[in-house]
Legacy VTK file of the C-alpha trace (Angstrom):
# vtk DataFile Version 3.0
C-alpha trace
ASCII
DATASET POLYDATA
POINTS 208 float
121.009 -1.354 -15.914
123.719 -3.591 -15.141
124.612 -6.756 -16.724
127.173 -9.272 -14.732
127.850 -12.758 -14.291
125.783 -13.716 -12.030
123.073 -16.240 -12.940
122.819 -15.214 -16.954
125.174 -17.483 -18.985
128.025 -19.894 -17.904
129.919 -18.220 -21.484
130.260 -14.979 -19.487
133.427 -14.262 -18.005
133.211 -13.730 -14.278
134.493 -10.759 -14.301
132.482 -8.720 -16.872
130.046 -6.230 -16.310
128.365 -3.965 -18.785
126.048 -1.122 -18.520
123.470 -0.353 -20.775
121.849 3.063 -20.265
118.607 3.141 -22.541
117.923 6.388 -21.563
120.647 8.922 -21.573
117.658 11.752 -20.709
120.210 14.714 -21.645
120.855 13.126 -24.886
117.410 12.931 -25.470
116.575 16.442 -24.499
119.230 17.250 -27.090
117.636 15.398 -29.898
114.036 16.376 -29.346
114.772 20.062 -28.920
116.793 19.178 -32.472
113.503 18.037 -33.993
111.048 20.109 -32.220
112.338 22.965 -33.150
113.465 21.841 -36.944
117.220 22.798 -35.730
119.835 21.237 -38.415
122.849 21.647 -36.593
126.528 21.022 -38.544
128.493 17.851 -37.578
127.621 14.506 -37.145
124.453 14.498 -35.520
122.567 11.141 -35.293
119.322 10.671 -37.475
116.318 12.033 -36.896
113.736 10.387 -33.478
111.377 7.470 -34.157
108.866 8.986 -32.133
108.592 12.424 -34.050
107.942 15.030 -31.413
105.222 17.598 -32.545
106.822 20.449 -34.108
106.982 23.645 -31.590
106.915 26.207 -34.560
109.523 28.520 -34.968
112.020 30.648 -32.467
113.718 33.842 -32.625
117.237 32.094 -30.784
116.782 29.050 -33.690
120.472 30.559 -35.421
121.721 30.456 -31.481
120.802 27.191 -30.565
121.768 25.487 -33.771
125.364 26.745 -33.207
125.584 25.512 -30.068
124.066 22.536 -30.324
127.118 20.421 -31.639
128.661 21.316 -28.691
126.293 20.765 -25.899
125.977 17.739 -27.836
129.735 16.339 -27.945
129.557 17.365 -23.903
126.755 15.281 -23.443
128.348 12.333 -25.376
130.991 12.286 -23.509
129.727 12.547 -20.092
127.490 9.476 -21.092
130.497 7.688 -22.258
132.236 8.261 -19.036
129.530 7.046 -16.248
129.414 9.143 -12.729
133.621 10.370 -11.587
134.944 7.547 -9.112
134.483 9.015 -5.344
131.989 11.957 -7.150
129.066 10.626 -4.933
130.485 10.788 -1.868
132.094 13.881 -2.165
128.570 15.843 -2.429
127.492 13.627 0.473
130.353 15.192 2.608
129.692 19.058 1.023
127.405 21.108 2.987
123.813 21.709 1.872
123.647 24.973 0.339
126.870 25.243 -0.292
128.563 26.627 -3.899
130.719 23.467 -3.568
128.046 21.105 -3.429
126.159 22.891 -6.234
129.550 22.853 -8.103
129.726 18.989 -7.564
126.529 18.456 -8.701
127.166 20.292 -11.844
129.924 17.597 -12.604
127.535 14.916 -11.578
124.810 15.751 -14.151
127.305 17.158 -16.709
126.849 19.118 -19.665
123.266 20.175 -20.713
120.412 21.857 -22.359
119.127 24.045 -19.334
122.555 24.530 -18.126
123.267 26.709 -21.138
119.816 28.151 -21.919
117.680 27.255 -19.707
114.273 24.589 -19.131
111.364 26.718 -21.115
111.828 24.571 -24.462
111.593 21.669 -22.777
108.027 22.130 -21.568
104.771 19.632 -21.136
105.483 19.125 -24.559
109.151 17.170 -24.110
107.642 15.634 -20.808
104.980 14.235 -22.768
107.373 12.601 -25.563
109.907 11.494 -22.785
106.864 9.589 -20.643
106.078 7.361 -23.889
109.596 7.006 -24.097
109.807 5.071 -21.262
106.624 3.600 -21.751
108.013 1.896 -24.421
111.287 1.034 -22.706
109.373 -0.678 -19.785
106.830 -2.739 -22.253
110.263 -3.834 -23.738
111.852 -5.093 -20.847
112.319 -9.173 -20.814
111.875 -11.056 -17.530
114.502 -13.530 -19.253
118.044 -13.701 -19.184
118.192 -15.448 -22.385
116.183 -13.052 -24.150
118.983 -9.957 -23.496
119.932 -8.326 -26.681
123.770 -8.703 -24.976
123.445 -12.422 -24.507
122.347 -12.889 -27.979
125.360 -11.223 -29.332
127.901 -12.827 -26.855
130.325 -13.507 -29.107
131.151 -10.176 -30.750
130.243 -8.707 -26.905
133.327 -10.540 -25.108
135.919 -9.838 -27.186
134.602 -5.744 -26.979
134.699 -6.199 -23.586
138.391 -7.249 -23.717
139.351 -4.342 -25.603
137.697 -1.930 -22.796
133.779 -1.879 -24.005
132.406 -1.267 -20.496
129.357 0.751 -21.356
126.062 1.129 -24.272
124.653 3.733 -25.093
121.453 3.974 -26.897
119.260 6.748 -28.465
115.582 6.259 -29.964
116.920 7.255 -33.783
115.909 5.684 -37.011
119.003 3.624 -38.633
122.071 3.225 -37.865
124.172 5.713 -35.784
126.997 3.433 -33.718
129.950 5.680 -32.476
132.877 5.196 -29.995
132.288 7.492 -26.796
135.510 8.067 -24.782
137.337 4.991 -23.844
135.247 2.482 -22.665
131.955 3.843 -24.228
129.633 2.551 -27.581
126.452 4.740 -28.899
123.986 3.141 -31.071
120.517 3.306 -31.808
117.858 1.089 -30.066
117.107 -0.342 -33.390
120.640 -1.316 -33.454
120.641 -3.148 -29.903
117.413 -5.032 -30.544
118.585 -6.235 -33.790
121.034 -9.616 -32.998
123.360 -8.937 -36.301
123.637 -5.174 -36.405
124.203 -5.134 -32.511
127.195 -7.909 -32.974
128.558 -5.754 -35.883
128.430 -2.735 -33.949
130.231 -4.559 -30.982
132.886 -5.253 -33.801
133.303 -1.421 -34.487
134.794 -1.408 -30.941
137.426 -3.272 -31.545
LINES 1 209
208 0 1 2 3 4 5 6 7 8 9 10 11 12 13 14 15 16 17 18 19 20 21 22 23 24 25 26 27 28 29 30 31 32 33 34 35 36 37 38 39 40 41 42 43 44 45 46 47 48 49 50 51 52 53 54 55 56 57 58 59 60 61 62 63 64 65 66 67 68 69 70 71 72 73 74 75 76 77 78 79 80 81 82 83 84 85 86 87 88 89 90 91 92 93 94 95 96 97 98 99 100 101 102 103 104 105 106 107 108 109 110 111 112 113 114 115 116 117 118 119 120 121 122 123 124 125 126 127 128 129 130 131 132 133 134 135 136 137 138 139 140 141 142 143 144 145 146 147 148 149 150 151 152 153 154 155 156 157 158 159 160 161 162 163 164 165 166 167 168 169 170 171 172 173 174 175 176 177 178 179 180 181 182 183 184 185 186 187 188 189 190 191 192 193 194 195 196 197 198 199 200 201 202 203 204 205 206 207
């Protein structure tokens, strides 16, 4: 989703646009694999799911993916921070079907990931389950009003982020508070942060 000027609030600058992406789906596969499988990978990891996923019982690769985890993880980050590569789209429209270059491009498109390093299995009927409510809950959030976005409710600490680069949201389904700078134009927080008109204008503040 993509919040501009036109027809939300005469305080918004023309010229700013923000997108929010409420569901970064290789993020989430990330985190529910995390606490599916009772992984506690090192680092800063963000805080455990709302919606607990049911646990999947143990697996002989547990010590393998919790290694890697941090790093699929600070991939995935980042390639949410970023958005799609300028021109990225219409390269893969030019490649030829089939081709390794198109599959190559692709690759870049989607961007680091779970079954890129290991595979879909884990994320079985189990994940699609979880990830359906997900957006069930998502959608049944959704306001038909302008005035009721979390973004226009915070305007004040929004603009001046947006001054100093804030271009993009990021938000996971975790309990708490988790708000981090992604690349250079990039914010993660939890949902609970967004919704919440004082926590998501503080968090705007971190950004500057």
């Amino acid at each position: 989703m993509q919040l501009s000027a036109w027809g939300i609030d005469p305080r918004w600058p023309d010229d700013m646009a923000i997108t929010i992406d409420d569901h970064p789906t290789f993020l989430l596969e990330l985190l529910w694999i995390r606490d599916a499988y009772g992984l506690q990978p090192a680092g800063d990891a963000p805080p455990l799911l709302v919606d607990a996923p049911a646990t999947q019982g143990t697996t002989p690769d547990a010590a393998v993916w919790e290694a890697a985890w941090p790093e699929l993880w600070g991939g995935a980050l980042r390639h949410a921070g970023s958005g799609i590569e300028p021109g990225l789209l219409e390269a893969i429209d030019r490649a030829a079907l089939g081709s390794s270059e198109r599959h190559e491009l692709f690759e870049r498109l989607l961007g680091p990931r779970w079954a890129m390093r290991f595979g879909g299995s884990a994320l079985d009927v189990s994940f699609l389950g979880w990830n359906e409510r997900h957006v069930d809950r998502l959608m049944r959030g959704w306001s038909h009003r302008h005035e009721d976005e979390p973004e226009l409710k915070a305007l004040g600490a929004l603009i001046p982020a947006w001054r100093a680069g804030l271009t993009r949201i990021v938000t996971i389904p975790c309990h708490g508070e988790h708000t981090r700078r992604i690349g250079t134009s990039a914010l993660l927080m939890t949902d609970a942060t967004r919704a919440d008109p004082a926590r998501f204008a503080a968090a705007l503040d971190t950004f500057r």
